[in-house]
C-alpha positions in Angstrom: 55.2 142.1 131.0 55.1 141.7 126.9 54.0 144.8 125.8 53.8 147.1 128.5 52.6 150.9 128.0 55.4 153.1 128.5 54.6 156.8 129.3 57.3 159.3 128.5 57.5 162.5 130.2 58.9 165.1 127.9 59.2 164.8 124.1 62.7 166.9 123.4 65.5 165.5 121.6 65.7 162.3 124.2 61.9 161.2 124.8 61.2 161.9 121.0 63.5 159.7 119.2 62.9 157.0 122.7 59.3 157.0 122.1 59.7 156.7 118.2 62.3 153.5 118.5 59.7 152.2 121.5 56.7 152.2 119.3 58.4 151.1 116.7 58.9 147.7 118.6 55.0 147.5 119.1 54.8 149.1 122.6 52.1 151.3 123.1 53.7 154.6 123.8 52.0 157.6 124.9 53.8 160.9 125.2 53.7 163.8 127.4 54.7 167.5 127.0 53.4 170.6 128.6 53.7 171.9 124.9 50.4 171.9 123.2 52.3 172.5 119.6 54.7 169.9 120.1 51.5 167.6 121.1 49.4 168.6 118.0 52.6 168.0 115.5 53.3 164.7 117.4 49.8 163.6 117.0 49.9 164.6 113.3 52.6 162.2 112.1 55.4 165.3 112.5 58.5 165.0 114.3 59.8 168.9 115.5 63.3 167.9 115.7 65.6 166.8 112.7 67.5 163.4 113.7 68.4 161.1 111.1 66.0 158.5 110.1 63.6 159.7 112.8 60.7 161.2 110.3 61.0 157.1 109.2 60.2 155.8 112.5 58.0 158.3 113.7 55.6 158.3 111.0 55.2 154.6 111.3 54.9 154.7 114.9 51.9 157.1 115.1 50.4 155.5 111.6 50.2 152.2 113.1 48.5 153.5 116.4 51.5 152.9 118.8 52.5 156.2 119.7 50.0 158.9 120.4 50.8 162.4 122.6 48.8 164.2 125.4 49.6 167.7 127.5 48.8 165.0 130.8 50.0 161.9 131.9 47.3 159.0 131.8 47.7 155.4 133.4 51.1 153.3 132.3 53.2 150.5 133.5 56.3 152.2 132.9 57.2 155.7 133.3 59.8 157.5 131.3 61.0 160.9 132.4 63.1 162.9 130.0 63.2 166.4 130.6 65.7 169.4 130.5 68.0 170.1 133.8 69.2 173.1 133.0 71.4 175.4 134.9 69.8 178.2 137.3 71.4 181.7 138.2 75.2 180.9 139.8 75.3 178.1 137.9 73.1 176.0 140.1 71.2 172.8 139.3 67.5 173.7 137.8 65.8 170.3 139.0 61.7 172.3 138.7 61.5 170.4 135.3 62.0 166.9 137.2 59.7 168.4 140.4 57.0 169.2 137.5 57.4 165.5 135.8 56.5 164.6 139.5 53.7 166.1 140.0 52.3 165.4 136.8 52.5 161.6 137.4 51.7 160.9 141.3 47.9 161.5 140.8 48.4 158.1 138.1 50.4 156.0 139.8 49.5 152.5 140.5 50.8 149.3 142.0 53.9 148.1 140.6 54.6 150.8 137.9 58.4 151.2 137.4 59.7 154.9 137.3 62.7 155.9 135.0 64.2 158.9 135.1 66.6 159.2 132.4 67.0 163.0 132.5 71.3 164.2 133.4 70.7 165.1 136.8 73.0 165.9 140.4 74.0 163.2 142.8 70.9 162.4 145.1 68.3 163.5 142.5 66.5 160.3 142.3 66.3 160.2 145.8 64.3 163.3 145.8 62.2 162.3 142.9 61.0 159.5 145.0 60.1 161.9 148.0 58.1 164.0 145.3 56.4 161.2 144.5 55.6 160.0 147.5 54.3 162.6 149.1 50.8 163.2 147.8 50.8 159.4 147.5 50.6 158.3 151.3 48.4 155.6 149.8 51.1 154.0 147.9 54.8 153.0 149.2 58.1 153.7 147.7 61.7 152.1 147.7 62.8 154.5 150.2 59.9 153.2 152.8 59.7 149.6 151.6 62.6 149.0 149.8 62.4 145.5 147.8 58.3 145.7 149.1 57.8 149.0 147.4 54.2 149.5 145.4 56.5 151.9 143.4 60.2 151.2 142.0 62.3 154.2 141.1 65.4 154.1 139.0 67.9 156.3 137.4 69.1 155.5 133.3 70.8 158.6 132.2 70.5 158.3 128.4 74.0 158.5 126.2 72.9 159.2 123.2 74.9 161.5 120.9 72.2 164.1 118.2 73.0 163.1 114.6 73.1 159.3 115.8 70.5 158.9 118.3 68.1 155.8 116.8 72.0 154.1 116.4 73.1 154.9 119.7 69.9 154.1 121.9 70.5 150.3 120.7 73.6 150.0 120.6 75.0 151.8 123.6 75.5 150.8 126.8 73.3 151.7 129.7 74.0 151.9 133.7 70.6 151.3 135.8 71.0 152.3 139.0 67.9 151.1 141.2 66.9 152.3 144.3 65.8 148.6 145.3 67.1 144.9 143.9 63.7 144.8 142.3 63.5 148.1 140.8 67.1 147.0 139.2 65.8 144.4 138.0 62.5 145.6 136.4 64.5 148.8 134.5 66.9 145.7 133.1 64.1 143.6 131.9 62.9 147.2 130.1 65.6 148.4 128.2 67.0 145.1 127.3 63.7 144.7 124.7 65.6 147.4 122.6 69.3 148.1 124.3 71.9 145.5 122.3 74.6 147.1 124.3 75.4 145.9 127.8 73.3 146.8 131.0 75.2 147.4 134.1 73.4 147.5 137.3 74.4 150.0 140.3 73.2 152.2 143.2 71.4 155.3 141.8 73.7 158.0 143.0 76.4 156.3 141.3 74.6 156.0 138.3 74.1 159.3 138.4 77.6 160.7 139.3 78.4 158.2 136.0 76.5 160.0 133.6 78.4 163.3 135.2 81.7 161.9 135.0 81.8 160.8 131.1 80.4 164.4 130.0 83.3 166.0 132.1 85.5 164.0 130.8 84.8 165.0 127.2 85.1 168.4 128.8 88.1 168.5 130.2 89.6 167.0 127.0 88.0 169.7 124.9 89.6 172.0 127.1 92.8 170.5 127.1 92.2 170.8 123.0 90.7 174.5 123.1 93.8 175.9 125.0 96.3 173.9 123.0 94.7 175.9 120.4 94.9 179.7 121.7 98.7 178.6 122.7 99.6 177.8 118.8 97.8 180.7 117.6 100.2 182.6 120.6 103.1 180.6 118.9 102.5 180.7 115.1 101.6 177.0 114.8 99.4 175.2 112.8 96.9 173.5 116.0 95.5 170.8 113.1 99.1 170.2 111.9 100.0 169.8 115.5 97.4 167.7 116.4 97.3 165.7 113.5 101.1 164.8 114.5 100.7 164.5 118.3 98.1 161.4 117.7 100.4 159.8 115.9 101.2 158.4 119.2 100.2 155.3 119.9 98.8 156.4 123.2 97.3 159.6 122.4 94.3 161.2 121.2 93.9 164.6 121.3 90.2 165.7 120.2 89.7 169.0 118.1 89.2 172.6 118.8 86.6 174.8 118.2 84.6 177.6 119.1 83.7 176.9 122.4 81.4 173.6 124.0 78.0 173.6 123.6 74.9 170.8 124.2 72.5 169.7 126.5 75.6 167.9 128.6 78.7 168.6 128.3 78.2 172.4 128.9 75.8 171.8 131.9 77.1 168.9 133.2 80.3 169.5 135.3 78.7 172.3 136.9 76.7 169.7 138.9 79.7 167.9 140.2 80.8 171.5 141.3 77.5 172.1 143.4 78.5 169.2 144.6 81.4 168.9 146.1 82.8 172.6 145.2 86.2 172.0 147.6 87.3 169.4 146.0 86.4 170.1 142.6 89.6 171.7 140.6 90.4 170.1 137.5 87.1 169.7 136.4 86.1 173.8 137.0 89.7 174.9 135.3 88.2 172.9 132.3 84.6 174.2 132.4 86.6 177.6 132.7 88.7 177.2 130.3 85.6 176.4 127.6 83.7 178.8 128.5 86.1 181.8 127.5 87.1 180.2 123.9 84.1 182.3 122.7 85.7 185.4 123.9 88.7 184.4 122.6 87.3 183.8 119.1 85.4 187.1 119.1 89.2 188.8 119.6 89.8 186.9 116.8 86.6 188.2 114.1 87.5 191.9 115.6 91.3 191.6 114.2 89.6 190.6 111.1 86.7 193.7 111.4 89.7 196.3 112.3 91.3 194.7 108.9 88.3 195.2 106.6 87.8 198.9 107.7 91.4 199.6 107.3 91.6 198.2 103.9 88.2 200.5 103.6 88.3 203.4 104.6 85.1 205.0 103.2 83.2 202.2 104.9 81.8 202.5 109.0 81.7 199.4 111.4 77.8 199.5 110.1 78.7 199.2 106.5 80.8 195.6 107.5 79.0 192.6 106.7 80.0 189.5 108.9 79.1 185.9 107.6 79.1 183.7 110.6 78.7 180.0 109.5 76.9 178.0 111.3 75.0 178.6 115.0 74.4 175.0 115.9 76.4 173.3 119.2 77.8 170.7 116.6 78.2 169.8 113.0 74.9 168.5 111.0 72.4 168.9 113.8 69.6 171.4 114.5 70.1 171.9 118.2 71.0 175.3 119.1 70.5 174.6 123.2 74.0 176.3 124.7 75.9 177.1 121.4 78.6 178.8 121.5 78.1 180.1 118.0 74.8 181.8 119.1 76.9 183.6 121.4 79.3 184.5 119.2 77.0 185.8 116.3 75.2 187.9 118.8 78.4 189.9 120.4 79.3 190.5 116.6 75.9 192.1 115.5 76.7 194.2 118.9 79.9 195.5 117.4 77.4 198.0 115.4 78.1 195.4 112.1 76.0 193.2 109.6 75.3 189.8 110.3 74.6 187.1 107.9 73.8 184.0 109.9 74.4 180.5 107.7 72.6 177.5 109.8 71.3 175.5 107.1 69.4 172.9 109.4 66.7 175.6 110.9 64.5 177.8 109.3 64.2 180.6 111.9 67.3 182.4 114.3 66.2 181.9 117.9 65.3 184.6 120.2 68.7 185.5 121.3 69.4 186.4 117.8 66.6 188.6 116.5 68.0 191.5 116.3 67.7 193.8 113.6 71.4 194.1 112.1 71.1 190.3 112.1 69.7 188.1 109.5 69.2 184.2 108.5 71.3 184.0 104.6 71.7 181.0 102.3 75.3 180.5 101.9 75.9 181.9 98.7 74.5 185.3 99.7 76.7 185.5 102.6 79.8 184.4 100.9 79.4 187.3 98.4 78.3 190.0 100.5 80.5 189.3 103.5 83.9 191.0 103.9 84.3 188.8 106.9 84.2 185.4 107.6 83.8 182.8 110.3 82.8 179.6 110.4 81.6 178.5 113.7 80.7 175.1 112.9 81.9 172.5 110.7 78.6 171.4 108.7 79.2 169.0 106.2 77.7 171.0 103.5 80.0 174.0 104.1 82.8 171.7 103.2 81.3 171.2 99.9 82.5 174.5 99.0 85.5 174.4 100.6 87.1 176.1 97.6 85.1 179.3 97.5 85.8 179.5 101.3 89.9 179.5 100.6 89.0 182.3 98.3 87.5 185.0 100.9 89.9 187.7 101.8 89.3 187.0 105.6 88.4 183.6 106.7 88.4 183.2 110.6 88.5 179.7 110.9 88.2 178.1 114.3 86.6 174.8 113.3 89.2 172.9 111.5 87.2 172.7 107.8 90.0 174.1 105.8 92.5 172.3 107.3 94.6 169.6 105.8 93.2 166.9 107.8 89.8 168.5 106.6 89.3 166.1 103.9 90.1 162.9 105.6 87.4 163.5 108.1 85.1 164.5 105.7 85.6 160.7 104.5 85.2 159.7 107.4 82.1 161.1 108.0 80.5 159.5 105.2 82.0 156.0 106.4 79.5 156.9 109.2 76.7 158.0 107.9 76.6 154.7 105.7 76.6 153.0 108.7 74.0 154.0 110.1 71.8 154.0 106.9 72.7 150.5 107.2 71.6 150.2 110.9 68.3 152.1 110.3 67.4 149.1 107.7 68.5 146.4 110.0 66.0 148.3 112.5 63.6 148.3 110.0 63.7 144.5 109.7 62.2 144.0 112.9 59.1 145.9 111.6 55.7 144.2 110.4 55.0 147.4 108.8 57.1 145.9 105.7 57.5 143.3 103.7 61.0 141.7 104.6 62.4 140.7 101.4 62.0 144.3 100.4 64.0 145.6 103.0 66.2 143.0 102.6 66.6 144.2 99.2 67.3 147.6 100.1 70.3 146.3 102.7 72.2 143.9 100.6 72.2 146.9 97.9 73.9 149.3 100.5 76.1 146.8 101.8 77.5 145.8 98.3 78.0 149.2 97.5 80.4 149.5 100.5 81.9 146.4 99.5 84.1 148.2 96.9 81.7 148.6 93.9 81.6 152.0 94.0 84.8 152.9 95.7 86.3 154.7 93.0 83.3 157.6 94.3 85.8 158.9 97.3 88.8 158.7 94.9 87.2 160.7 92.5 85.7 163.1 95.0 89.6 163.8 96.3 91.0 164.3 93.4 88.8 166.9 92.0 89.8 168.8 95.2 92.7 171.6 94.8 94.8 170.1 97.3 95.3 166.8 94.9 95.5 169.0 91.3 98.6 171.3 92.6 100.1 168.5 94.0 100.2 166.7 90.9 101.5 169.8 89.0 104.0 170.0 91.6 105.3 166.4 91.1 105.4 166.5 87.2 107.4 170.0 86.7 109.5 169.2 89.1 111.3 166.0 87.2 113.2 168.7 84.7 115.0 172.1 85.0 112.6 173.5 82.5 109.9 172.2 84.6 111.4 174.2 87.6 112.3 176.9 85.7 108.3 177.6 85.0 107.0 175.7 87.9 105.9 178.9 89.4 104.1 180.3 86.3 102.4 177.4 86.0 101.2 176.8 89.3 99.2 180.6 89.3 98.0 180.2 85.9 96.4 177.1 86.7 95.4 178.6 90.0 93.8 181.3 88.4 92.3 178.7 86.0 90.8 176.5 88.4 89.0 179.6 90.4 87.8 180.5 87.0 86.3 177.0 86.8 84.7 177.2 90.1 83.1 180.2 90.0 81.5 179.0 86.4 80.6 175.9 88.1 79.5 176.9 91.6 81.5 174.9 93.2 83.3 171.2 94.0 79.3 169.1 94.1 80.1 166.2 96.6 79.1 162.3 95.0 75.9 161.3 96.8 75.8 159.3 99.4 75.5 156.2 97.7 78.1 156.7 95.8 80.4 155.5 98.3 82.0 152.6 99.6 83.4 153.2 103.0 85.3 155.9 101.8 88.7 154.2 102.8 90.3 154.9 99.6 90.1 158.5 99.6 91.3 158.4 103.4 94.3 156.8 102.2 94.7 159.2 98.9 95.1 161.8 101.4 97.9 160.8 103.1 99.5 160.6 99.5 102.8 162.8 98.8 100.9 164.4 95.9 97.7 165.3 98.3 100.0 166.6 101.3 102.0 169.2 98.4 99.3 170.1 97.0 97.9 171.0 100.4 100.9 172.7 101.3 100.5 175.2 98.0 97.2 176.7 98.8 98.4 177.2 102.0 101.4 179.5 100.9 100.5 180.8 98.0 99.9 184.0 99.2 103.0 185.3 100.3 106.6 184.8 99.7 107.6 183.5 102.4 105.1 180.8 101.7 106.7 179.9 98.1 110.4 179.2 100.1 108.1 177.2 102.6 106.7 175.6 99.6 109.7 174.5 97.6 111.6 173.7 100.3 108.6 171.1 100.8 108.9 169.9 97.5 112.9 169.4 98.0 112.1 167.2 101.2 109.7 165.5 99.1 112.2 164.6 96.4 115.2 164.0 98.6 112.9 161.4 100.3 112.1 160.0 97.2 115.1 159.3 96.0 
């Protein structure tokens, strides 16, 4: 089958972005969702979720005529079902969307049409999809009647695609197809090798499906592992980034970061499917789950200390006279997706404190329903920075480390992400490393298109890829050593080659503190270097693991107190003790 239609049953953040990349490889796609608004934006060239590169391919895709939406499921060869499995009351598998997907499809069905279900879903699911099926079919017969003879083949794909680096991911991933029958294997191979580079491994479908389960609770039980590490140093007075940062040094370790909780389509759902399942045996994996889903709670303790510290240091003011900045509501950095955020938790059990609320999520332009409220409102960063007397950031966007300097500034900063850590920088180069990969990807993509000329795109590809191959590596450098850290290190260094220079070290350091915060406010902030601008940003990763970086870092982390200057000098005596 060359160019088979493909029918996609729900047009959220996994059938959009499938039936975009799909279409773009001239297969006429034709998507289904139950939402007539999601339809009409589909069908007018609109994508309603922000995913790199996607407006790109989608546009095309419906321009070109091969990818069109509907609210019902017409004739296809191949059927694509991709919707939400969301948890029920006590945490019980919600498989109506998959029952509905069903239904929607049986009265189309014909001979030799291959069925996909791609959606997370229990052990045993596609075994009761194909009983759905089947039974207002009695005309037709299915894999668990006919087996390799079946008019219908079934199979389970769970999708592994990570939001932020979906179009990359769907080609280059790996994929596990778990057929009911030999032939429905084979069929879902044949499929998803006409776009999956990655490699296809076949299996039954129940394992397939408790594979999908197992690599999200995985990632949980890590996070957890991470999460609790984290309320033990805040227990102990230590530095969790520090701590980490050291740990995976290790050549066999790799301990991921903390944060506010665990939030997503997966890895907050997921695990509690293997518990349904098989609720005696599970331990480990419910300790984890557990153990994630109370870091909220944990961080609200932490934004009350802060609140109980604003009203004692005013007096004159009420709880409803506190203004709360909470940055960020999405599950992860630089997405849109709010589905099981912890930060939407968060910000919500703050605004019921009887406080202000100044929500920063720069990726949507309207708080969900949770958070409407009237004590809460959606603020552009600079407004909340200003008006807040508290501070949290919830989320580690990349554009709220652009003004990572003003954020060191705030009074009270309750920062459970990471971003003004030391290591903060380094990722943020990384990061970009990233992101340039997969502008590069979504060109390579773009080559397989007749919608352009090649040599143009061509063009476009070697530009980008010379630009990583060190002409403009200086832009990271740069970038790093505008950045406070690097500037107070330097000063550091230099004063501290002479007794005078020791001798007015100090003075030095806060009048070119109070210089540089002078400079900021004037200018509005560190801008970041475009995109462009970079190389792979390996320079500046090295530059800060430099000894002038790591003082620097260590003075605007003790200025504030004595006992942060002996921590400081004593720092710089390592330093020159090592040196010489």
């Amino acid at each position: 089958m060359m160019h088979p239609t493909v029918s996609i049953i729900g047009l959220g953040y996994i059938g959009l972005p499938t039936a975009a990349l799909l279409a773009s490889r001239k297969m006429r796609v034709i998507g289904v969702d139950v939402n007539e608004h999601v339809v009409n934006a589909v069908n007018g060239g609109n994508a309603h979720i922000a995913e790199p590169g996607l407006d790109e391919f989608f546009k095309s895709a419906v321009g070109d005529g091969y990818l069109r939406a509907v609210t019902k499921p017409e004739p296809a060869d191949i059927f694509l079902i991709t919707v939400p499995t969301p948890l029920a009351s006590g945490r019980k598998p919600d498989l109506s969307h998959i029952r509905a997907a069903a239904d929607s499809i049986a009265p189309v069905l014909t001979k030799d049409n291959l069925v996909i279900l791609e959606s997370t879903s229990p052990v045993g699911t596609t075994a009761k999809l194909a009983e759905w099926l089947a039974n207002p079919r009695p005309d037709l017969n299915f894999p668990q009647q006919a087996g390799e003879a079946a008019d219908i083949h079934i199979a389970y794909c769970p999708e592994r695609i990570l939001p932020g680096r979906m179009l990359h991911e769907l080609v280059a991933n790996d994929r596990v197809v778990g057929g009911m029958s030999g032939k429905a294997s084979r069929m879902a191979v044949d499929f998803y090798r006409t776009f999956v580079e990655g490699d296809i491994a076949i299996t039954d479908a129940a394992t397939a499906e408790l594979c999908k389960l197992s690599e999200n609770s995985f990632r949980d039980v890590n996070i957890a592992f991470a999460n609790e590490l984290s309320m033990i140093c805040d227990r102990l007075g230590i530095d969790v980034w520090e701590l980490i940062r050291l740990a995976n040094r290790h050549p066999r370790v790799n301990i991921l970061q903390p944060g506010s909780g665990v939030g997503g389509h997966c890895i907050a759902v997921d695990p509690w499917f293997i518990v349904d399942s098989a609720p005696e045996e599970v331990r480990l994996i419910k300790a984890a789950r557990e153990v994630n889903d109370c870091k909220p709670e944990w961080v609200l303790e932490k934004i009350k200390a802060a609140i109980a510290d604003a009203l004692s240091a005013m007096p004159h003011k009420s709880m409803a006279e506190i203004t709360v900045a909470c940055l960020g509501l999405a599950f992860k950095p630089d997405v849109d997706d709010l589905r099981e955020s912890p930060a939407v938790g968060i910000a919500r059990s703050v605004a019921q404190l009887g406080c202000r609320v100044l929500a920063v999520e720069p990726h949507i332009d309207a708080l969900p329903a949770m958070l409407q409220l009237p004590n809460i409102s959606l603020t552009p960063f600079g407004e909340a920075l200003e008006h807040s007397q508290v501070l949290c950031i919830l989320v580690a966007h990349s554009i709220f480390a652009r003004y990572a300097p003003e954020l060191y500034q705030h009074e009270r900063v309750v920062d459970v992400t990471g971003l003004l850590s030391s290591n903060a920088d380094t990722e943020y180069c990384t990061h970009l490393n990233e992101a340039l990969e997969q502008k590069i990807f979504r060109l390579e993509v773009q080559l397989n298109s007749a919608k352009y000329e090649n040599h143009i795109l061509l063009d476009r590809l070697h530009k980008i890829q010379e630009q990583r191959s060190g002409a403009l590596r200086q832009g990271a450098v740069e970038y790093i050593k505008r950045r406070p850290t690097y500037r107070f290190g330097e000063i550091l260094l230099n004063n501290s080659q002479s007794f005078t220079g020791w001798l007015y070290m100090p003075f030095v350091l806060i009048k070119q503190y109070r210089t540089y915060l002078k400079e900021e406010k004037q200018r509005g902030g560190v801008p970041l270097p475009a995109l462009a601008d970079f190389d792979d940003a390996y320079e500046g990763i090295l530059l800060c693991q430099t000894v002038t970086y790591k003082l620097g870092k260590a003075f605007t982390d003790n200025i504030r107190s004595p006992s942060g200057w002996i921590r400081l000098f004593r720092a710089l005596r390592k330093v020159l003790r090592d040196k010489a």
